[in-house]
N, C-alpha and C positions, 0 to 999 in steps of 0.2 A: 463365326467370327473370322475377318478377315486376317489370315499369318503373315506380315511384315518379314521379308525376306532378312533383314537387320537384327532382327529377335532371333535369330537359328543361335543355339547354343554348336559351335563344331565341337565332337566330342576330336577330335585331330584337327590341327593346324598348320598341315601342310597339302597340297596339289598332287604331291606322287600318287602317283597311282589311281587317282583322280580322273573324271568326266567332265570336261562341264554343260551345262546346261544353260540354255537363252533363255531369254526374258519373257513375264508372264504375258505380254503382246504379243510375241511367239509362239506361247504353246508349248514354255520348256521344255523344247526341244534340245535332249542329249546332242553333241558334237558327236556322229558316227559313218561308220564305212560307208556310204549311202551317198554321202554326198561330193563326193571325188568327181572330177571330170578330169577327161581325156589330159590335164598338165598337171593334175594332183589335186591334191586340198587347196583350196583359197581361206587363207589365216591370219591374222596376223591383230595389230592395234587396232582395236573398234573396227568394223567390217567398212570403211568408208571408202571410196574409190582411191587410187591411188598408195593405200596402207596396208595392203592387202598381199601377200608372197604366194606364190604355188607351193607348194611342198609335196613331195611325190609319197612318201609313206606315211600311213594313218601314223604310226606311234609315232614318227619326226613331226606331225604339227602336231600332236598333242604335248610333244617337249615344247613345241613353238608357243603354244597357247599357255602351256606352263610357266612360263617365263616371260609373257606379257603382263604390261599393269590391265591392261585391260582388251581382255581377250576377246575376237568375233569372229566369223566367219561366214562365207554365203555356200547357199544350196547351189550344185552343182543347175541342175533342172529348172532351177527360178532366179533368175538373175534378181530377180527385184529382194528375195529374199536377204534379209540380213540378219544374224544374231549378234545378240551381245552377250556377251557369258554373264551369268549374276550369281550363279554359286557353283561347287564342284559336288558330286556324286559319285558315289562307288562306282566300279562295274556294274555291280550285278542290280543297283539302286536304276541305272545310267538304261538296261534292257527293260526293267518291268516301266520307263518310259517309254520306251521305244513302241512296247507291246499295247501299250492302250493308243488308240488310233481315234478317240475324240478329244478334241483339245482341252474342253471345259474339265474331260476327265483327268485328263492329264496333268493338269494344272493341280486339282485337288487333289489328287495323287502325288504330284513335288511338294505341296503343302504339309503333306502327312508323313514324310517324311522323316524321319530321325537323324541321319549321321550326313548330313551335308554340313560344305566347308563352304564360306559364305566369300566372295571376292576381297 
């Protein structure tokens, strides 16, 4: 049965300390160290050209993404990539995505999830 990203009960209803994670067309892909190039993080409102800031320290855009209504960001290596946050995850929820390296899995892995905080 397909999980409706809208249906997450968050057992917390707040971002601190929070991951987020991109959209199921992504590959819920966690926001992480990885995708920095040489003038920082690219972050900011929806990942659309022109709405996008650098931010030089990983924790400074993840306050930055914390504090948007609607957080994105792109892959340093893939310009074309773009995310859009659609819910927040633990740390430690945020690596065991990181660590699965097939998207379908990954995805069915953010689905099983328990304590995500939903946008």
């Amino acid at each position: 049965m397909k999980k409706n990203i809208n249906s997450f009960i968050p057992t917390k209803h707040t971002r601190d300390g929070r991951i987020p994670v991109s959209s199921i067309e992504t590959g819920c892909i966690p926001f992480n160290k990885s995708q920095i190039s040489r003038n920082g993080y690219l972050v900011g409102e929806k990942p659309i050209k022109g709405q996008l800031d650098f931010v030089e320290n990983f924790n400074e855009a993840l306050v930055k993404l914390r504090t948007t209504n609607n957080p994105g960001w792109r892959n340093y290596r893939d310009t074309g990539s773009a995310h859009i946050g659609i819910a927040w995850v633990t740390p430690e929820d945020a690596q065991l995505l990181l660590n699965e390296k097939d998207p379908s899995s990954r995805v069915a892995l953010f689905r099983s999830l328990k304590d995500v905080v939903g946008m």
